[in-house]
Every structure is written in structure tokens, then in C-alpha cells.
C-alpha positions in Angstrom: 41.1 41.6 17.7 41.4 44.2 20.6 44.4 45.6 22.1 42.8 45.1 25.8 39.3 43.3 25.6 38.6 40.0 25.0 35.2 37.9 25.0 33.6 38.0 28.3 34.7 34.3 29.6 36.7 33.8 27.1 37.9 31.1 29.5 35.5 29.0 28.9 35.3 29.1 25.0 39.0 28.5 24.9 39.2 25.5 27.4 41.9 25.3 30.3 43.2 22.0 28.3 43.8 24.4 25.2 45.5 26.9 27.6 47.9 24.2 29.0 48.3 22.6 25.7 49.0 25.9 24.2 51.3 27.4 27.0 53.3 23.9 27.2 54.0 24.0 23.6 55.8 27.3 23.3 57.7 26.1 27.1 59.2 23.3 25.2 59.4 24.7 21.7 62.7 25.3 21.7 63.5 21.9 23.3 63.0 20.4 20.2 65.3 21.7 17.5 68.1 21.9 20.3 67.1 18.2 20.8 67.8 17.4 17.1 71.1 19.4 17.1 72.5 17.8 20.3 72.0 14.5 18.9 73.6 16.0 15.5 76.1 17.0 16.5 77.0 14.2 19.1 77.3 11.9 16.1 79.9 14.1 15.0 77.6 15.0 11.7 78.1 19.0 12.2 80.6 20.3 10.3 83.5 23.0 10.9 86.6 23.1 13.0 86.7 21.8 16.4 85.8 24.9 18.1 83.0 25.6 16.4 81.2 22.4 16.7 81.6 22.8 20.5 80.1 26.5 20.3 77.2 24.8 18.4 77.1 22.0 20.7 76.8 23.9 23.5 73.8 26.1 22.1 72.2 23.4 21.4 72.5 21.6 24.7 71.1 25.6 26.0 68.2 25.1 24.1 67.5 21.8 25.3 67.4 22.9 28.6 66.0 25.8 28.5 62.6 25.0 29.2 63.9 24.4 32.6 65.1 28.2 32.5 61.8 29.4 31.2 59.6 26.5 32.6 58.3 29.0 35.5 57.8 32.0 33.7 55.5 30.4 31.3 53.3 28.6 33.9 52.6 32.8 35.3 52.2 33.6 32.0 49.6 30.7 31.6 48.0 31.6 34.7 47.9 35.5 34.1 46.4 34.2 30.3 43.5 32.2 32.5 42.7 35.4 34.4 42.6 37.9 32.0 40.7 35.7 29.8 38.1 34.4 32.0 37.4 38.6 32.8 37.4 39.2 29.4 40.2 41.2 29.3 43.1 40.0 27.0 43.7 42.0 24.3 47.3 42.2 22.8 48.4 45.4 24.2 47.5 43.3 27.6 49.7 40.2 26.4 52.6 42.4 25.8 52.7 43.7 28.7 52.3 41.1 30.5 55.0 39.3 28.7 57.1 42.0 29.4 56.8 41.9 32.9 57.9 38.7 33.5 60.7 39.2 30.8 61.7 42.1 33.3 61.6 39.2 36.3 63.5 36.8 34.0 66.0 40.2 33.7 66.5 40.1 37.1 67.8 36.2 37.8 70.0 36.7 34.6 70.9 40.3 33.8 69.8 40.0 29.8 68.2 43.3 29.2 66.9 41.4 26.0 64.6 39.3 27.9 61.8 42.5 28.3 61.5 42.6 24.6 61.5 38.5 24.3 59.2 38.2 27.2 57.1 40.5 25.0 57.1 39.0 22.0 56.6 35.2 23.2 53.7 36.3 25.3 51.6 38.0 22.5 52.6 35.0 20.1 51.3 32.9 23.0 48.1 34.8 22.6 48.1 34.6 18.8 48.3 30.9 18.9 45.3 30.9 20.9 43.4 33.2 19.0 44.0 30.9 15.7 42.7 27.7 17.9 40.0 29.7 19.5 38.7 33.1 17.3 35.4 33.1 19.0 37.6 33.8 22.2 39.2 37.1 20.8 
């Protein structure tokens, strides 16, 4: 794996349906446990005082929506992904760095400094996924 090259149309060995697929699963990944503890904790199953159940509730219910939050960001991200790899030029250092541009836009809507470094992070996992589905790509 290289930190800025890629295959040359990579694009095309990965497959825009494993793009989407990919990008739509790490979207909605946190949907899913925040799903489970909504429901959890709405049939009163969660333990602890009162307080705390409705701190966990609520980060739950967060997480559930937060793929409306983040729902944006990750279709640039997925569309960034499709260019860079179609000119066979996503590496990791590229992924990073793009993920931490648009955790600096996602800083700007919120004012969470911690979104740069998260933006990073999810972007380069992102690419990791699709370098596991797709080696030949990377």
C-alpha cells in the first residue's frame, strides 16, 4: 500500500457498487448499535439511576441519528474516493487528508475541534475497508 498512489483506474477494479456499498456502511454504522440501545433502553432493560439511563438514552438516540449529521460528509468523501481512485491516486496519506478536510467542514457547522482527527481516521478506515474487498485496487 502507498501513502499517495493507487492502481491506475483503480475505479474500475473496485466497482462504484463496492464504493457505495462501502461508503453507505460506515454512514450508517453507528446507526446500528444506537438502534439496539434505544430500543434497550426504552424497554427499561438498562440499568442505573434515573439520570443515567436518560444520559444513555439520549446517546443512544445521537447515534441513531447521526447518520443524518454525517450523511453529507460521507457522500463527498465517496465522491472524492471515486476521483482519486479512478486517477490512481489514493493512497492513505491522500485519505487522511481528505478525511480531515471535511472533518475541518464538519468543525465548522458544530464547533467540535475533534471532528479533524475523526474525519481523519473514518476516511482512511473507509479506504482500508476497500483495500480488504478490493487489494488489486491498492
Amino acid at each position: 500500500m502507498s501513502l499517495i498512489v493507487s492502481a491506475p483506474r483503480g475505479l474500475r477494479i473496485i466497482g462504484i457498487k463496492t464504493l457505495i456499498f462501502t461508503t453507505l456502511a460506515w454512514c450508517l454504522l453507528p446507526a446500528l448499535p444506537g438502534g439496539i440501545g434505544w430500543i434497550v433502553m426504552d424497554l427499561g432493560l438498562g440499568g442505573g439511576n434515573a439520570g443515567d439511563r436518560a444520559a444513555l438514552q439520549m446517546l443512544f438516540y445521537l447515534m441513531l441519528l447521526s447518520p443524518l449529521v454525517s450523511g453529507p460528509f460521507w457522500i463527498a468523501i465517496g465522491i472524492g474516493t471515486a476521483l482519486f481512485c479512478r486517477y490512481g491516486a489514493y493512497g492513505s496519506l491522500t485519505a487522511l487528508v481528505w478525511g480531515a478536510i471535511f472533518g475541518a467542514g464538519s468543525v465548522v457547522s458544530t464547533g467540535v475541534p475533534e471532528l479533524i482527527v475523526l474525519g481523519a481516521i473514518l476516511a482512511t478506515f473507509h479506504r482500508f475497508s476497500l483495500a480488504v474487498l478490493r487489494p488489486e485496487a491498492f
